[in-house]
N, CA, C and O atoms as a GROMACS GRO file, in nm:
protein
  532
    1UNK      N    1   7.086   0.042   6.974
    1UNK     CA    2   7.069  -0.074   6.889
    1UNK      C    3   7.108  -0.198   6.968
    1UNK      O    4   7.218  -0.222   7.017
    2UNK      N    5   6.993  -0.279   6.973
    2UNK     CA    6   7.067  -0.450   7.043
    2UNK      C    7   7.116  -0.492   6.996
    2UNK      O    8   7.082  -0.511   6.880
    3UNK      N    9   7.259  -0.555   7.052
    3UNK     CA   10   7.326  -0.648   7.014
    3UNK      C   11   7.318  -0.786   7.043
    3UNK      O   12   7.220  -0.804   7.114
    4UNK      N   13   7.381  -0.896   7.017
    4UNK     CA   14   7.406  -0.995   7.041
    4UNK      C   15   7.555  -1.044   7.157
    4UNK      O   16   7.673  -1.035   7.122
    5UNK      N   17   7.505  -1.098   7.304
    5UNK     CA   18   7.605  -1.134   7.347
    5UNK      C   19   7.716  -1.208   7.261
    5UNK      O   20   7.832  -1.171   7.243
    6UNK      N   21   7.630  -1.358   7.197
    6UNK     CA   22   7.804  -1.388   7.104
    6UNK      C   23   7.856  -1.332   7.045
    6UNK      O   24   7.972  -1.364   7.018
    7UNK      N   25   7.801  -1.225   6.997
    7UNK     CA   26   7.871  -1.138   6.896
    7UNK      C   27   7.963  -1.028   6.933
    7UNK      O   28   8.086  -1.017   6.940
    8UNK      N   29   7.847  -0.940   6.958
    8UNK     CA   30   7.848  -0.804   7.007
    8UNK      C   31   7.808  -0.717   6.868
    8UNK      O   32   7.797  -0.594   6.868
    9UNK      N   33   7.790  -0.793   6.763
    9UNK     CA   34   7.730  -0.748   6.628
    9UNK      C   35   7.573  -0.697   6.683
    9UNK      O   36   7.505  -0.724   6.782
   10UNK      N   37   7.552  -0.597   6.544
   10UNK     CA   38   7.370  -0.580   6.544
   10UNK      C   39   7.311  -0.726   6.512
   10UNK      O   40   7.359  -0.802   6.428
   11UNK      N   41   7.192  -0.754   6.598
   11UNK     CA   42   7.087  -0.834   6.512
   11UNK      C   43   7.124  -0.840   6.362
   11UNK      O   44   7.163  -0.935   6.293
   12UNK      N   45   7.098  -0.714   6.332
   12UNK     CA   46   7.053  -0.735   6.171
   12UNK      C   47   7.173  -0.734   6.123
   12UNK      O   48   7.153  -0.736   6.002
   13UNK      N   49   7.323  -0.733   6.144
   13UNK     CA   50   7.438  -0.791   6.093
   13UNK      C   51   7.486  -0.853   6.067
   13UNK      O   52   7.552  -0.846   5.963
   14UNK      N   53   7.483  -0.986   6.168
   14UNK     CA   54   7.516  -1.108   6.187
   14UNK      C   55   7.508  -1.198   6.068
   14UNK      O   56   7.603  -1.272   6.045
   15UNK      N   57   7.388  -1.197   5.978
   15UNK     CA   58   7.380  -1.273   5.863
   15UNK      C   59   7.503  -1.210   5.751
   15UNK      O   60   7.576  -1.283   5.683
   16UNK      N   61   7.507  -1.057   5.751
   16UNK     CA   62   7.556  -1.020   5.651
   16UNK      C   63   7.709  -0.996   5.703
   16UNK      O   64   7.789  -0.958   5.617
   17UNK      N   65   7.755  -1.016   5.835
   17UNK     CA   66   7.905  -1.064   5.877
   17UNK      C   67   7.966  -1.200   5.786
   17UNK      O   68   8.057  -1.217   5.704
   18UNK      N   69   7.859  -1.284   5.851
   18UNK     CA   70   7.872  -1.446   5.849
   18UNK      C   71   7.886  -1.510   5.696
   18UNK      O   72   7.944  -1.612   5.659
   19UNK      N   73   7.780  -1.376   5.594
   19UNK     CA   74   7.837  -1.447   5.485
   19UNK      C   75   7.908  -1.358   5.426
   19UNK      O   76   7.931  -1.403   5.314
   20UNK      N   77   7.972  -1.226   5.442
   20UNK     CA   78   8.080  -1.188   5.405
   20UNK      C   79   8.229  -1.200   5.416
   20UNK      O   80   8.324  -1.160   5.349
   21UNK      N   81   8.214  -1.275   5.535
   21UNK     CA   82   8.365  -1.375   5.569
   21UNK      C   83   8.294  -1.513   5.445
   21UNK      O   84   8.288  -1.491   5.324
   22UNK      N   85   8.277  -1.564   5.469
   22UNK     CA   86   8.262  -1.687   5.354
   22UNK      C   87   8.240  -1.653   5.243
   22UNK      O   88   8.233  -1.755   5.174
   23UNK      N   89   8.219  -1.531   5.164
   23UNK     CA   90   8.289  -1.493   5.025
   23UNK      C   91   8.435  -1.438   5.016
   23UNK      O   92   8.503  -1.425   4.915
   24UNK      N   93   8.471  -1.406   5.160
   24UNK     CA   94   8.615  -1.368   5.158
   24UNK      C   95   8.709  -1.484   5.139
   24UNK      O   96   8.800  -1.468   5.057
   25UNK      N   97   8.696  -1.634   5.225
   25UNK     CA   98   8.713  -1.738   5.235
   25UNK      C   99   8.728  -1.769   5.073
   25UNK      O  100   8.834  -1.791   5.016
   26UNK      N  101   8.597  -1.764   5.011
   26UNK     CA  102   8.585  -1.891   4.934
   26UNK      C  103   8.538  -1.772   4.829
   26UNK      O  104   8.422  -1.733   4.841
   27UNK      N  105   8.616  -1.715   4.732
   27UNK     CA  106   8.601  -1.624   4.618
   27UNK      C  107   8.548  -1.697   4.483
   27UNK      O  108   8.501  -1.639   4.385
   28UNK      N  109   8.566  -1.834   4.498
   28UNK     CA  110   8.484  -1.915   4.411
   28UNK      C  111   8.358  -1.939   4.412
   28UNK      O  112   8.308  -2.002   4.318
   29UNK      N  113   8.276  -1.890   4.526
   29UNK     CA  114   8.158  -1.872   4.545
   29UNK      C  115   8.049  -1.753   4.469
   29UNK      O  116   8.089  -1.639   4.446
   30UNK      N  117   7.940  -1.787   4.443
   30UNK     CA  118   7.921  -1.661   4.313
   30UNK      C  119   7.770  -1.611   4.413
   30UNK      O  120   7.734  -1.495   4.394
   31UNK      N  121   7.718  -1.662   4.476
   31UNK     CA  122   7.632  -1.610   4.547
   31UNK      C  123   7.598  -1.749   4.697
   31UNK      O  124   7.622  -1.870   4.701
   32UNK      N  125   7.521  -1.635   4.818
   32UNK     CA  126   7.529  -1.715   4.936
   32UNK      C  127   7.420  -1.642   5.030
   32UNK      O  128   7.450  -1.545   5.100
   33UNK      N  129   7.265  -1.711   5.024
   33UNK     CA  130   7.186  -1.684   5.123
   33UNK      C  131   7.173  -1.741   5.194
   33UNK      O  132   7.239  -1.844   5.206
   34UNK      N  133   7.060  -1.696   5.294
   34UNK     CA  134   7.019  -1.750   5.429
   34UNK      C  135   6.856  -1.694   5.436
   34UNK      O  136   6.807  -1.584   5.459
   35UNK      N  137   6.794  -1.843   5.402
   35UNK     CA  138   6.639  -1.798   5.414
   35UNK      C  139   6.547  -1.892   5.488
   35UNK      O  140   6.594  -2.001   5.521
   36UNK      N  141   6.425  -1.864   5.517
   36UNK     CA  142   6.337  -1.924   5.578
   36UNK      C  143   6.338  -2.057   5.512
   36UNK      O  144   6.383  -2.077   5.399
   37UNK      N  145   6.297  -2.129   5.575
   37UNK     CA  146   6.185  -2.235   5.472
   37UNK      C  147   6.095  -2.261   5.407
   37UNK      O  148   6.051  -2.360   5.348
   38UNK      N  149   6.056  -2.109   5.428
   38UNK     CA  150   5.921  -2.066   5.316
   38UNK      C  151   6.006  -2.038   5.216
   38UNK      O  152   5.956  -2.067   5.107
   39UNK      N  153   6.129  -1.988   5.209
   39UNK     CA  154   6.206  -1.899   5.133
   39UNK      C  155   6.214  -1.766   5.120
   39UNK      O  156   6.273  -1.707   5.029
   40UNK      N  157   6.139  -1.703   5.233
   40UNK     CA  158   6.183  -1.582   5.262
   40UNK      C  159   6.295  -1.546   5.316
   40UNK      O  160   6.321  -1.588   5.429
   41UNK      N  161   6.384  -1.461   5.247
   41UNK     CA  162   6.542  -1.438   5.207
   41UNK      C  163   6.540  -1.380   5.381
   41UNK      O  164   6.431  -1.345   5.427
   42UNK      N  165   6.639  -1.374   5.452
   42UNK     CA  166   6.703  -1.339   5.578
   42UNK      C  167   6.820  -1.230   5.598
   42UNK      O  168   6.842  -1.127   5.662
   43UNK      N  169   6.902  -1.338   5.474
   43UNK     CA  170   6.991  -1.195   5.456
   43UNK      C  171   7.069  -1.276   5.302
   43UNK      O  172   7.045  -1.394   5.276
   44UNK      N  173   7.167  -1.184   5.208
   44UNK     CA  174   7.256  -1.265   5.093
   44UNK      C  175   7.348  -1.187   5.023
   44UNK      O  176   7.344  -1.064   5.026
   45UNK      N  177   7.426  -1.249   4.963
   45UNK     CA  178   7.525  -1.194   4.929
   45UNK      C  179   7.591  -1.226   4.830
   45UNK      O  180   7.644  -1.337   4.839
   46UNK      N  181   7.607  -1.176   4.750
   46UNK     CA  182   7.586  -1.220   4.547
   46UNK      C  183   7.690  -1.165   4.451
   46UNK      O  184   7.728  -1.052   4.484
   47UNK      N  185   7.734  -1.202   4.367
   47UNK     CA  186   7.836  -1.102   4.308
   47UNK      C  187   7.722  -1.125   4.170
   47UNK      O  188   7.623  -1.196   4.155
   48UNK      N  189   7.788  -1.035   4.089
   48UNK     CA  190   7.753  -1.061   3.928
   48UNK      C  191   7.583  -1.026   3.952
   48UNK      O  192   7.563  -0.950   4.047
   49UNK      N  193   7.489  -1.062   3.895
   49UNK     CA  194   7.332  -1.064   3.849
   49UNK      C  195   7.259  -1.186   3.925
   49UNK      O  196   7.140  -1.219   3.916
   50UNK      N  197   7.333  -1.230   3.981
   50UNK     CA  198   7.264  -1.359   4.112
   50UNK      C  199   7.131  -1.264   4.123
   50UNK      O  200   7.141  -1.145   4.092
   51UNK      N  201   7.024  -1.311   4.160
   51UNK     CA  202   6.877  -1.223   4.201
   51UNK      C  203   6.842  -1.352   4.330
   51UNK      O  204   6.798  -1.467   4.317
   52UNK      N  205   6.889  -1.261   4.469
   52UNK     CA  206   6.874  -1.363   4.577
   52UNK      C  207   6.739  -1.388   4.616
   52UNK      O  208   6.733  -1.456   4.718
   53UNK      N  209   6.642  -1.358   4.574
   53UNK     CA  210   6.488  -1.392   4.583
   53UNK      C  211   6.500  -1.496   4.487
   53UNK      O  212   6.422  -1.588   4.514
   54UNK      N  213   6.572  -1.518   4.378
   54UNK     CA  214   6.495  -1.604   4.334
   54UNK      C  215   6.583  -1.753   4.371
   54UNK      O  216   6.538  -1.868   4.368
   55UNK      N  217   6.700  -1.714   4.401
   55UNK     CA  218   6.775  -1.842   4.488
   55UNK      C  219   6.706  -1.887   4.608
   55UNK      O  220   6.679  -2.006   4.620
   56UNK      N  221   6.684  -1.823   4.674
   56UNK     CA  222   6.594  -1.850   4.748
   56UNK      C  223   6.478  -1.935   4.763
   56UNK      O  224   6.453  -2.011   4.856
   57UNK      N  225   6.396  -1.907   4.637
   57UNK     CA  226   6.276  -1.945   4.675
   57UNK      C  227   6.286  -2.104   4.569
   57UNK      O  228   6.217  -2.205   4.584
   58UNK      N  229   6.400  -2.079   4.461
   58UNK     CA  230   6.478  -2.206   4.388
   58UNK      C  231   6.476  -2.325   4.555
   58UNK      O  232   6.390  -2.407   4.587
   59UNK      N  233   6.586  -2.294   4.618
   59UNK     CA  234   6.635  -2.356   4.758
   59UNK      C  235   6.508  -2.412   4.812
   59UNK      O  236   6.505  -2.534   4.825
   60UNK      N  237   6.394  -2.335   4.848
   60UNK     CA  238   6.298  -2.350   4.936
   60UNK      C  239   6.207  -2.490   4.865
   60UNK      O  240   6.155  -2.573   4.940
   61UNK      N  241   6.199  -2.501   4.737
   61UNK     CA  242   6.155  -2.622   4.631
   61UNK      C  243   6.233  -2.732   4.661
   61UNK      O  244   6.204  -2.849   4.684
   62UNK      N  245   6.355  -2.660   4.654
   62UNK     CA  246   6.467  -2.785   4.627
   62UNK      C  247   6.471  -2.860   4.755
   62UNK      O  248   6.494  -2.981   4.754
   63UNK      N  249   6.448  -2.783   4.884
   63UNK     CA  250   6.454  -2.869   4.999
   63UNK      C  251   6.321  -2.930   5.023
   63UNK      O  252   6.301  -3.038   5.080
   64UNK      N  253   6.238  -2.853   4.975
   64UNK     CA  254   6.061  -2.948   4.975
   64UNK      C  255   6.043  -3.082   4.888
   64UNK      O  256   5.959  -3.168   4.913
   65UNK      N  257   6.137  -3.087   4.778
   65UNK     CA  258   6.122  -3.200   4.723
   65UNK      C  259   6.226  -3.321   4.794
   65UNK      O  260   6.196  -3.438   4.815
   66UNK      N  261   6.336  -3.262   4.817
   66UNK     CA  262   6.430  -3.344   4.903
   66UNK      C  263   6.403  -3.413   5.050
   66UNK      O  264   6.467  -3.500   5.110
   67UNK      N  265   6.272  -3.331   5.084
   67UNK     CA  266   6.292  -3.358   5.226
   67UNK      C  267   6.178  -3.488   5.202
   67UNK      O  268   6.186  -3.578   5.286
   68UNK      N  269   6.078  -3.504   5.102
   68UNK     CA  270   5.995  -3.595   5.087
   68UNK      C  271   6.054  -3.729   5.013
   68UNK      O  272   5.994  -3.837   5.006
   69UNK      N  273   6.173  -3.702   4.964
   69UNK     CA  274   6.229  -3.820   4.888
   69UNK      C  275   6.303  -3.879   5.033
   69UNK      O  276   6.318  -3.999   5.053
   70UNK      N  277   6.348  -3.768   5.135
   70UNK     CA  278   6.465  -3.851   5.238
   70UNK      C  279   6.300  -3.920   5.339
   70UNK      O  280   6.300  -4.028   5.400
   71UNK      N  281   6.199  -3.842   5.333
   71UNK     CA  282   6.060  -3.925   5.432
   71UNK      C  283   6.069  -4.065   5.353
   71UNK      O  284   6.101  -4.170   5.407
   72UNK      N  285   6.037  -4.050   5.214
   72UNK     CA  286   5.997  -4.212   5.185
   72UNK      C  287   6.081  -4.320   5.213
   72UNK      O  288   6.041  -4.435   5.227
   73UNK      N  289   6.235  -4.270   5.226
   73UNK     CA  290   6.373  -4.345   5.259
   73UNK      C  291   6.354  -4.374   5.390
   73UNK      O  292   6.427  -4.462   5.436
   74UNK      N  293   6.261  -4.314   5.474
   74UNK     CA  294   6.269  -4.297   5.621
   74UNK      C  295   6.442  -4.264   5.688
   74UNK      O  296   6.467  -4.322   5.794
   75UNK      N  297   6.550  -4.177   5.630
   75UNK     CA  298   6.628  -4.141   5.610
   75UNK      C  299   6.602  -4.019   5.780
   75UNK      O  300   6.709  -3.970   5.815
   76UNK      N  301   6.527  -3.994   5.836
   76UNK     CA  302   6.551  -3.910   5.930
   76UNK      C  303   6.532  -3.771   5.832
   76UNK      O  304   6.502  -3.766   5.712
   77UNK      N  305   6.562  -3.661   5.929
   77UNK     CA  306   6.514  -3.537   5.884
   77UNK      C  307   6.685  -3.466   5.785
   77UNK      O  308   6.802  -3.461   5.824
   78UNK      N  309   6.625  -3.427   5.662
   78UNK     CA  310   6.745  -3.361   5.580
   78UNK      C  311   6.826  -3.300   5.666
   78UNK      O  312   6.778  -3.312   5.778
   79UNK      N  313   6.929  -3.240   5.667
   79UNK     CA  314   7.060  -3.208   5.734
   79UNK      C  315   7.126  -3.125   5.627
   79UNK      O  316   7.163  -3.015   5.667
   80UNK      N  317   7.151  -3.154   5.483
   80UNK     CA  318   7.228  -3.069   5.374
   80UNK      C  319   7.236  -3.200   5.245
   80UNK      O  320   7.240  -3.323   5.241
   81UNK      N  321   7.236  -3.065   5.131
   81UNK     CA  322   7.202  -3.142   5.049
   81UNK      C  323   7.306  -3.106   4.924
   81UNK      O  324   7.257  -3.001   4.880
   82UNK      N  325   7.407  -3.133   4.853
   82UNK     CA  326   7.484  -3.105   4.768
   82UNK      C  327   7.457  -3.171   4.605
   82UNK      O  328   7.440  -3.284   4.559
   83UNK      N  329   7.465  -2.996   4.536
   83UNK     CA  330   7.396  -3.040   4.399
   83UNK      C  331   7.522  -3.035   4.274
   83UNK      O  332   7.561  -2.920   4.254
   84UNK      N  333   7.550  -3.080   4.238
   84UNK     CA  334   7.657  -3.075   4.119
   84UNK      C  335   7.645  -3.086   3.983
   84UNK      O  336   7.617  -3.200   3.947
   85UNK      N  337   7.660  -2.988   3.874
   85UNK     CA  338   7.624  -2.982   3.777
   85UNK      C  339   7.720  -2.968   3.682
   85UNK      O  340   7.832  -2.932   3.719
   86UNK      N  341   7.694  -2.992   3.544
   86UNK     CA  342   7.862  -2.993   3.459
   86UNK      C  343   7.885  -2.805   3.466
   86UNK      O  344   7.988  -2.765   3.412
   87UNK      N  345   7.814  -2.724   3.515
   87UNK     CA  346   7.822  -2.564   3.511
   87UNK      C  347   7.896  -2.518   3.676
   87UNK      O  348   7.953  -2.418   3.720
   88UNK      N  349   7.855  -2.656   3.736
   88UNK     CA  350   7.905  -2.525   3.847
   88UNK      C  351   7.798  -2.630   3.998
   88UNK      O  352   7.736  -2.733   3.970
   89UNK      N  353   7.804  -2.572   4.139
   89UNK     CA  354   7.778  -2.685   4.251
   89UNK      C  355   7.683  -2.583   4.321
   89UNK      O  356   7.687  -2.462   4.301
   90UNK      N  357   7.604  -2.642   4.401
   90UNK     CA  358   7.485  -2.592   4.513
   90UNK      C  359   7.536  -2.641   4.598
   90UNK      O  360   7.616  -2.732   4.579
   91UNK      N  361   7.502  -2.593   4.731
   91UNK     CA  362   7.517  -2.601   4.879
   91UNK      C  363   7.411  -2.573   4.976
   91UNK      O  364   7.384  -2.457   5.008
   92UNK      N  365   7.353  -2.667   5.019
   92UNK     CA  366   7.253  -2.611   5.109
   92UNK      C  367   7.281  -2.686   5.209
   92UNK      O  368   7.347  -2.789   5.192
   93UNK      N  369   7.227  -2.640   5.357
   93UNK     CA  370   7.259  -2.683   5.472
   93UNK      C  371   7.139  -2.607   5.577
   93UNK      O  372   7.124  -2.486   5.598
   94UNK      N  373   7.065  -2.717   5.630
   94UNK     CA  374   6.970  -2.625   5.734
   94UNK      C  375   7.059  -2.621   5.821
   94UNK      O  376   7.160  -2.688   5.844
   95UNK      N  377   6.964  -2.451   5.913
   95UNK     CA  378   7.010  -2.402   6.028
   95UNK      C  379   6.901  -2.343   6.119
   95UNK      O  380   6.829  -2.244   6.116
   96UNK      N  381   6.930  -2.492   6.237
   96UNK     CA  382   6.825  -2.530   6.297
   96UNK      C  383   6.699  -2.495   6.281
   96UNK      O  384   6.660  -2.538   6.173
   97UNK      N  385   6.604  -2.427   6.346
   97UNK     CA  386   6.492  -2.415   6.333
   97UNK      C  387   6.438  -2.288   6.285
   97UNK      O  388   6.334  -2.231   6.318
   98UNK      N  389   6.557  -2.241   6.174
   98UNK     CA  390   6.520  -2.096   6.098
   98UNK      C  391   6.489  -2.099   5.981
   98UNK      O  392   6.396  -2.045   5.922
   99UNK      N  393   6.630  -2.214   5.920
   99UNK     CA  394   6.568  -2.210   5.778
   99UNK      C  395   6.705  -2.265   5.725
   99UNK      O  396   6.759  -2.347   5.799
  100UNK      N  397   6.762  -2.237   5.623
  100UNK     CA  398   6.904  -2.262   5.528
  100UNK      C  399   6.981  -2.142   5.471
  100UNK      O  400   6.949  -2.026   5.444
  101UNK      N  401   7.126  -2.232   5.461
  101UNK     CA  402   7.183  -2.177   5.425
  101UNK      C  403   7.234  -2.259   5.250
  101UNK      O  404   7.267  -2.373   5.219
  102UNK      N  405   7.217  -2.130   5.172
  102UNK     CA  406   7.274  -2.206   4.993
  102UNK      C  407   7.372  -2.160   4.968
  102UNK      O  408   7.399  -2.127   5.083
  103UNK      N  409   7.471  -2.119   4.902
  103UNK     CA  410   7.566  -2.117   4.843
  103UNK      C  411   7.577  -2.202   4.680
  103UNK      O  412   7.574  -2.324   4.663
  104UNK      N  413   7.589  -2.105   4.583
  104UNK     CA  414   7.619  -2.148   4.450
  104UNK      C  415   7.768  -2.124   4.390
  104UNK      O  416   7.858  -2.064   4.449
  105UNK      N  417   7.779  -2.180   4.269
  105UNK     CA  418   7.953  -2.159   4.240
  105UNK      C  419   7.952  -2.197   4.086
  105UNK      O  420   7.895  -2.306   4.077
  106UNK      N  421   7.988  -2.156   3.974
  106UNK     CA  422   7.984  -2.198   3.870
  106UNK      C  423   8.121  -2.257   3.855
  106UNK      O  424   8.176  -2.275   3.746
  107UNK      N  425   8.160  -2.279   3.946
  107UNK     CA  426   8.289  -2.386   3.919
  107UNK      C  427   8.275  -2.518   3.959
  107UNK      O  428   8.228  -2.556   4.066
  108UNK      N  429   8.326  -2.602   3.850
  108UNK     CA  430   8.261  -2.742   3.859
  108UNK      C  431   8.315  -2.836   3.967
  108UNK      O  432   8.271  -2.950   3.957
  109UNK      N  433   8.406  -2.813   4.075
  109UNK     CA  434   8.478  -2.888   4.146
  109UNK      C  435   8.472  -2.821   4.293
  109UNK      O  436   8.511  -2.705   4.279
  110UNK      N  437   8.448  -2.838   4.387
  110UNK     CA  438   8.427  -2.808   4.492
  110UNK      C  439   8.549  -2.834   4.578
  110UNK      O  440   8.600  -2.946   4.581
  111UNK      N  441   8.598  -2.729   4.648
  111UNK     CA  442   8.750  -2.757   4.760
  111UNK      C  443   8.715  -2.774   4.880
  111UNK      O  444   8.623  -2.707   4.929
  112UNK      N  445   8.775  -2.856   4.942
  112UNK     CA  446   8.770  -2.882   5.105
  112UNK      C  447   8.763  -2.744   5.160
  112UNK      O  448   8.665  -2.703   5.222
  113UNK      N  449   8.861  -2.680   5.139
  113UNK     CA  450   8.820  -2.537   5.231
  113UNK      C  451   8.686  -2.520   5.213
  113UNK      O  452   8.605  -2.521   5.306
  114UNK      N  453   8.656  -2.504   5.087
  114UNK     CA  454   8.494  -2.432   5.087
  114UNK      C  455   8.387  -2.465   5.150
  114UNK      O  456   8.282  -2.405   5.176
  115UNK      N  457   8.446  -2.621   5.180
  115UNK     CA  458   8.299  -2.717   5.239
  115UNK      C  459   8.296  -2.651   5.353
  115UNK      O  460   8.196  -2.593   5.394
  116UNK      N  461   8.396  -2.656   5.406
  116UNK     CA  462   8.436  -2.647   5.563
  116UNK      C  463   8.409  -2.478   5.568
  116UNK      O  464   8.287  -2.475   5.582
  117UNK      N  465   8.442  -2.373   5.566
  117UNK     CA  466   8.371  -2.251   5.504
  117UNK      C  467   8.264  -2.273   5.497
  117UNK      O  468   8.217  -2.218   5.596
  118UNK      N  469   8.164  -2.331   5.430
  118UNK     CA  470   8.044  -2.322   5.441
  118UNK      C  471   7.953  -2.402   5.566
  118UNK      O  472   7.850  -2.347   5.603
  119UNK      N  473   7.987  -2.509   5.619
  119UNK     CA  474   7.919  -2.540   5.733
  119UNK      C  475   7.980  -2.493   5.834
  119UNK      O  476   7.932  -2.532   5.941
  120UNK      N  477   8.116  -2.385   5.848
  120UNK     CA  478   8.131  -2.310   5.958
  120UNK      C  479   8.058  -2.210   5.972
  120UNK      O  480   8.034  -2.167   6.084
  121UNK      N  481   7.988  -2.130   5.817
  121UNK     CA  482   7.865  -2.069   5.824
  121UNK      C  483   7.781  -2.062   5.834
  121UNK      O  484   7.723  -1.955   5.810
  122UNK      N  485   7.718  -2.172   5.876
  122UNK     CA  486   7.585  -2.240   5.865
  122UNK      C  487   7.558  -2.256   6.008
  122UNK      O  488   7.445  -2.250   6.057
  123UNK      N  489   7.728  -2.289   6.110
  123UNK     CA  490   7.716  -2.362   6.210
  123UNK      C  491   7.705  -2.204   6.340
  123UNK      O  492   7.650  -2.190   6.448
  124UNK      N  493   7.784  -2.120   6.258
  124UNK     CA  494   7.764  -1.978   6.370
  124UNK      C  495   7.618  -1.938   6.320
  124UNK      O  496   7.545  -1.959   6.417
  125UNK      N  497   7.552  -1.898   6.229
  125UNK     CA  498   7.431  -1.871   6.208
  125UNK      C  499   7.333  -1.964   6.283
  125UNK      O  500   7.246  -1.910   6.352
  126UNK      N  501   7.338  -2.115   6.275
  126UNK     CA  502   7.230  -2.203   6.394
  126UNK      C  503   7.262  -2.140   6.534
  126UNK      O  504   7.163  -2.091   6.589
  127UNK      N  505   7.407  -2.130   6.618
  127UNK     CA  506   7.404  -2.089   6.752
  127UNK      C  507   7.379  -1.999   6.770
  127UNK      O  508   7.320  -1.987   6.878
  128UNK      N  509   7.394  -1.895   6.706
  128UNK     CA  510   7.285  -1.763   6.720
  128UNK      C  511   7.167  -1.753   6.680
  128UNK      O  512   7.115  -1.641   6.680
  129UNK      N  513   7.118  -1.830   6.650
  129UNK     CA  514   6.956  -1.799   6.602
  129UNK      C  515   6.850  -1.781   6.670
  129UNK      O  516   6.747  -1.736   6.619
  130UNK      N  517   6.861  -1.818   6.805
  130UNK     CA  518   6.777  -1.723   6.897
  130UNK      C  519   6.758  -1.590   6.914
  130UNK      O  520   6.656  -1.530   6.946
  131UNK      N  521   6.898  -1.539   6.881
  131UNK     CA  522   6.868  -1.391   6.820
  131UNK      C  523   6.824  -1.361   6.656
  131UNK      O  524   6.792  -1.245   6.629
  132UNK      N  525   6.824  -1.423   6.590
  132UNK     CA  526   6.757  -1.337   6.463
  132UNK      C  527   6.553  -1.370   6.466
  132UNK      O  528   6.449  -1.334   6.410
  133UNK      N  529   6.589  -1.434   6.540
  133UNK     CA  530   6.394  -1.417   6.518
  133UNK      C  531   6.324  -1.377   6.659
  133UNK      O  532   6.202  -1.362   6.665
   0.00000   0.00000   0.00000
């Protein structure tokens, strides 16, 4: 089985390492993929009835409409986008030229750890991404 020099993980681990430390981290988190930009899922990791296809392909809208509101701003290319609702917060963050990372939470307040937790996940998944595709 190939591994990954940064790692020494399988290929096909690495996603499901990366976000199983960041539900360990951040237990306030209720689900956490990593998908294309089509929204084809990569890898995820969900507690409760989360259905990561359909977060996913939710995400893949949500950044298609975002990325045309930041064009008309001439705002440069999206980077991450944070959604907050009286139920609970979204997290998305591209990673580089693969796709995103989301993260949901039905808790209405978001903690510094978590942020930071989540773009440290976002940020090992971009430097390896020459290996997942």
């Amino acid at each position: 089985m190939e591994t990954t020099a940064a790692s020494g993980l399988p290929k096909g681990g690495i996603i499901e390492y990366v976000l199983g430390r960041l539900f360990e981290r951040c237990p306030e988190i209720d689900a956490g993929i990593i998908a294309t930009y089509e929204g084809l899922l990569l890898g995820a990791n969900v507690r409760d009835n989360d259905e990561p296809e359909n977060i996913g392909a939710i995400s893949s809208l949500l950044l298609e409409n975002s990325t045309r509101i930041i064009n008309e701003f001439n705002q440069g290319r999206l980077t991450q986008l944070f959604v907050l609702g009286t139920n609970g917060f979204t997290l998305l963050k591209n990673i580089g030229e693969i796709g995103f990372l989301t993260v949901t939470s039905k808790s209405s307040e978001i903690r510094r750890s978590t942020y930071y937790s989540f773009l440290k996940a976002a940020k090992a998944v971009e430097v390896i991404q020459d290996w997942l595709v």
